[in-house]
N, C-alpha and C positions, 0 to 999 in steps of 0.2 A: 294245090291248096295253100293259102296261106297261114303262117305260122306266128306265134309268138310267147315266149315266154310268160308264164303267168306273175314271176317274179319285174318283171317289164312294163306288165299293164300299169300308166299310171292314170288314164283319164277311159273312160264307160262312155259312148253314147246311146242313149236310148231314142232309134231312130223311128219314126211315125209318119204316116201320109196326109194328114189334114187333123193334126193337132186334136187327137182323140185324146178324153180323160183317163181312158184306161190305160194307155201310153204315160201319164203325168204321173199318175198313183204306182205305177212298176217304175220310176224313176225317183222317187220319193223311195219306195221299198227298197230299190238296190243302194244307194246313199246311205240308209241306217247300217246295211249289212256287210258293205264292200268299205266302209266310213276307219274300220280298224286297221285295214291295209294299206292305208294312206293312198287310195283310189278314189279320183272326183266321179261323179255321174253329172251326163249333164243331157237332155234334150233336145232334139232336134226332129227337121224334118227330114226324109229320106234324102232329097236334092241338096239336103243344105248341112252333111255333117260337116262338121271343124276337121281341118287338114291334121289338129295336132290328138287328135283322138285315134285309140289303139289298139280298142274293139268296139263293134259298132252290134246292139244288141235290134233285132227289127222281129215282129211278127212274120211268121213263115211267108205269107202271102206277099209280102213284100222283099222277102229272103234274094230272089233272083234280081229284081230291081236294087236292090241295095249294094250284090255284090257284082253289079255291072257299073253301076254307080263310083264302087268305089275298092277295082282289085287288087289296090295292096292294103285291103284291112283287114282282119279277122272280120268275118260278119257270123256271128251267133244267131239263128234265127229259133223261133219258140210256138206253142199253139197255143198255151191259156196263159193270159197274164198275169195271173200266182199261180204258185206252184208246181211251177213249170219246172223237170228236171234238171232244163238248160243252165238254168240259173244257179241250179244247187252246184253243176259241174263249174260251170263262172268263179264261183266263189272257193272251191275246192282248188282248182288249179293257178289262180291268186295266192290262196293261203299256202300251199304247197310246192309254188315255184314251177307248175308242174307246165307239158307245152298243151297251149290251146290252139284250136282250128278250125278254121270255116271260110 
């Protein structure tokens, strides 16, 4: 499993398979809340994260594509696009320095 410190994260990608809105609105959402830890979010499609991104956030269903896609990233994968606990841990381990994994 890949690792990375949360003190580390500096760029989020919010990865999607065919540019759904509820993908766009949990990339808007992490940006307000990840915005204090001096952490970008940015959007993407599965096929197409940025080489310089340092976790890569995806819906479950795309979880195993994403980390075949791409095995030296952290990939976070999630079921509902709010309030997902994945996210509450994202931001805990950011603010905390703490190690994240996926």
């Amino acid at each position: 499993m890949t690792t990375i410190q949360g003190s580390d994260v500096k760029k989020v990608v919010v990865a999607c398979d065919a540019g759904m809105g509820s993908s766009v609105l949990l990339t808007s959402q992490l940006q307000r809340t990840l915005k204090p830890y001096g952490v970008t979010v940015e959007h993407a499609q599965v096929d197409r994260v940025p080489a310089d991104a340092d976790v890569v956030v995806c819906h479950a269903g795309l979880l195993d594509r994403a980390r075949g896609n791409l095995p030296d990233k952290v990939v976070v994968g999630f079921q509902m696009f709010m309030g997902d606990p994945a996210f509450t841990r994202l931001e805990q381990a950011i603010k905390e320095g703490e190690t994240l994994g996926g």
